[in-house]
N, C-alpha and C positions, 0 to 999 in steps of 0.2 A: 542347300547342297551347292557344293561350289563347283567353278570346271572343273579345277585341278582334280578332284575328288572322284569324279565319275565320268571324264572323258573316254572316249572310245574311239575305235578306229573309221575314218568313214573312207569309202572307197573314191577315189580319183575323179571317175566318172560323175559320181552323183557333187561333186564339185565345181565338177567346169560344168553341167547340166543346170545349179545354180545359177553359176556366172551368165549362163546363156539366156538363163527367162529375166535377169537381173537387164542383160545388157540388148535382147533382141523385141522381147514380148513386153515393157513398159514403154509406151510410148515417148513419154518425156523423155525418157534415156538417151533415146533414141536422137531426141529434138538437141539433147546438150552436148549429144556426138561421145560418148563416152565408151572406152573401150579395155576390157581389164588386158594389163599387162604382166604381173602377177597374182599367180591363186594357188595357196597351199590351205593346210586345214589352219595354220596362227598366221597367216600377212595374205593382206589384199593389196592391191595398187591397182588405180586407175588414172587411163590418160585422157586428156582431149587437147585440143587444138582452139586456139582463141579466132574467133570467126567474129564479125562483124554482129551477127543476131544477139551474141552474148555480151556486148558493154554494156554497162552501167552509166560512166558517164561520158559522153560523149566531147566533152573537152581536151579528158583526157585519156578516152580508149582504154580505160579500164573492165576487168569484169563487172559484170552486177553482183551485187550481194545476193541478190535470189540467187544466181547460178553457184556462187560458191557455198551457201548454203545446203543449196540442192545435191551438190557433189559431193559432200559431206554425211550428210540425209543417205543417201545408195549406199556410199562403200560402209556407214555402221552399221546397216541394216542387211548388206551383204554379209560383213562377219558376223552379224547375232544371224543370221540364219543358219552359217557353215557351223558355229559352238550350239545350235540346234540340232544338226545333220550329227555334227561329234557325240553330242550328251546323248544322243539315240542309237549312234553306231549303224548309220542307214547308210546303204549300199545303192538304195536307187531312189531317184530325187520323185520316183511316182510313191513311194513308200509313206512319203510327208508332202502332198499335194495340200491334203487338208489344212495342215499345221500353218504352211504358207500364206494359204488363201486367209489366213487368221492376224498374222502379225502386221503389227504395226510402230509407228514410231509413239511413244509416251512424250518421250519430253527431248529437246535438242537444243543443246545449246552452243554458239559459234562466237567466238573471241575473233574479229578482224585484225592481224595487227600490222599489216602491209595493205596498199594499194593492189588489186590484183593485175598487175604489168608483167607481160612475155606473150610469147607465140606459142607456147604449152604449158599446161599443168600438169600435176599428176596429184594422187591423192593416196594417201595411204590408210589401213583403219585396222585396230586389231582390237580383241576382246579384254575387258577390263575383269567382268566378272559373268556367268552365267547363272543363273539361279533357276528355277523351277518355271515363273513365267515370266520374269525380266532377264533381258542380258544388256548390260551396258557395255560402250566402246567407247574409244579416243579416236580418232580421226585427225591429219593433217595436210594440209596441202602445199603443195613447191610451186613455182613457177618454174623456169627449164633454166633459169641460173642458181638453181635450187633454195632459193629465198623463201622462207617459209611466208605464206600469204595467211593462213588462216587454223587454227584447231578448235576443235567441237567434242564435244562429247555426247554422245546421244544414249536414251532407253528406250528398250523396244520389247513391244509385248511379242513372247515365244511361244504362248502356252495352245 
């Protein structure tokens, strides 16, 4: 069953109530200072700010690969859960508490193709395909002279 095929409508709320356990209640989230800037039911974006905890190499002040991994990791896993919340047509994010506490990343993969250099990122992620208990995503992320630093694509169990 694909999205297109059996989307539904989900309420507003149970959206940003998402975004909130994505960005308040994981701890790491928390650590990599990440904060969603857009949220509809097709596009995510997320920003953060380059802080000293987050380089990688220290030569040259770039990100670490884990953080931009990691950034990647959230926002696919943020839209496979909101084309969860759609394919169910849930209204309140307590309705799929359980489904939540279930999913997880399958398989994630990240193409580097910039050094991660600026004073912001953002991150974007939208839904490739939904199915019954995977949904895959594409993910990208900018630096704040909008230079693409990195895309991924990840699978994450839904079911």
């Amino acid at each position: 069953m694909d999205s297109q095929e059996s989307a539904r409508e989900v309420s507003p709320q149970a959206i940003l109530d998402a975004a909130r356990v994505f960005e308040e209640r994981i701890p790491f989230n928390r650590v990599l200072g990440l904060q969603f800037e857009k949220l509809d039911e097709s596009d995510v974006v997320v920003r953060f700010e380059m802080r000293d905890e987050l380089v990688g190499n220290f030569t040259r002040g770039n990100l670490h690969g884990g953080v931009i991994s990691s950034t990647l990791d959230v926002v696919g896993g943020l839209v496979a859960f909101i084309s969860l919340l759609k394919r169910e047509g849930v209204q309140s994010l307590e309705d799929e508490a359980e489904k939540f506490s279930r999913m997880g990343t399958i398989d994630l993969r990240v193409d580097y193709l910039r050094p991660g250099l600026g004073q912001s990122f953002s991150a974007r992620g939208f839904v490739l395909r939904t199915g019954r208990k995977v949904a895959v995503t594409r993910m990208e992320l900018h630096n704040d002279e909008d230079s693409l630093i990195a895309v991924g694509t990840g699978a994450y169990s839904i079911s």
